[in-house]
N, C-alpha and C positions, 0 to 999 in steps of 0.2 A: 504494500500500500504506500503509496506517495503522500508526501503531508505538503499541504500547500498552506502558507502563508501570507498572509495578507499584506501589502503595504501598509506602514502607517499613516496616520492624517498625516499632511504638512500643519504646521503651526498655524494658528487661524482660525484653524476647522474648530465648528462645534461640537460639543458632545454632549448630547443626553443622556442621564443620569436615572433610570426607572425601576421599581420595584415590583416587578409583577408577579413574585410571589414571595418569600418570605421578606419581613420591613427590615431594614437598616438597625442595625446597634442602638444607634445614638443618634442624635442631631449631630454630636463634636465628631464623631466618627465620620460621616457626611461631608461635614465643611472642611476636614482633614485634604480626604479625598481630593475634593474639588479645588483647593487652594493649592494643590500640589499640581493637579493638570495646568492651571492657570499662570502656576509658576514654569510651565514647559510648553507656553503660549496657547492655550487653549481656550475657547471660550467652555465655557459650561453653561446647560440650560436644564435645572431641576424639574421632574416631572412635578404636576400643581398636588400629586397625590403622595409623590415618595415617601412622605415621612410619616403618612397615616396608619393607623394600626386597626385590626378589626381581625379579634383572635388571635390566630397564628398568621394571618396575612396581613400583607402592605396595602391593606384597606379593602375594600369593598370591589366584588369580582367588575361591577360596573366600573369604578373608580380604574381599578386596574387597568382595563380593557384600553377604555380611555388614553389612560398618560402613556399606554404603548401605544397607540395607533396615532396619537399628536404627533409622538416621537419619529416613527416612520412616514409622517404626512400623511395619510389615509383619514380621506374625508371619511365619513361620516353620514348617516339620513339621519333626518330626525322625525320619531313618529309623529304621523297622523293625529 
């Protein structure tokens, strides 16, 4: 089997940050994270959900659903 590897962003690039299934440690854990990409020119763009909690998950399957498909652009319908 061959392992392919991706290029990285160049510098610039955004990166979203999403919890679609188990939540984040901490808030300081998070802002860790993120000030460390930004210090390696990165923007970052926290999903509106990531830090919510509900159970064992990073919030509500809806919530979830959500701050991945903002994340990847995928509109969205909204019902009737």
């Amino acid at each position: 089997m061959n392992t392919v590897v991706a290029k990285a962003a160049p510098p610039g690039s955004t990166i979203g940050v999403v919890t679609p299934g188990s939540p984040a440690e901490s808030r300081a854990q998070i802002q860790r994270a993120i000030r460390r990409q930004e210090e390696h020119g990165y923007r970052v763009k926290l999903a509106a959900g990531a830090l919510e909690r509900q159970d064992w998950h990073a919030g509500s399957p809806e919530t979830r659903s959500r701050d991945l498909q903002d994340a990847f652009g995928i509109r969205r319908s909204t019902p009737s």
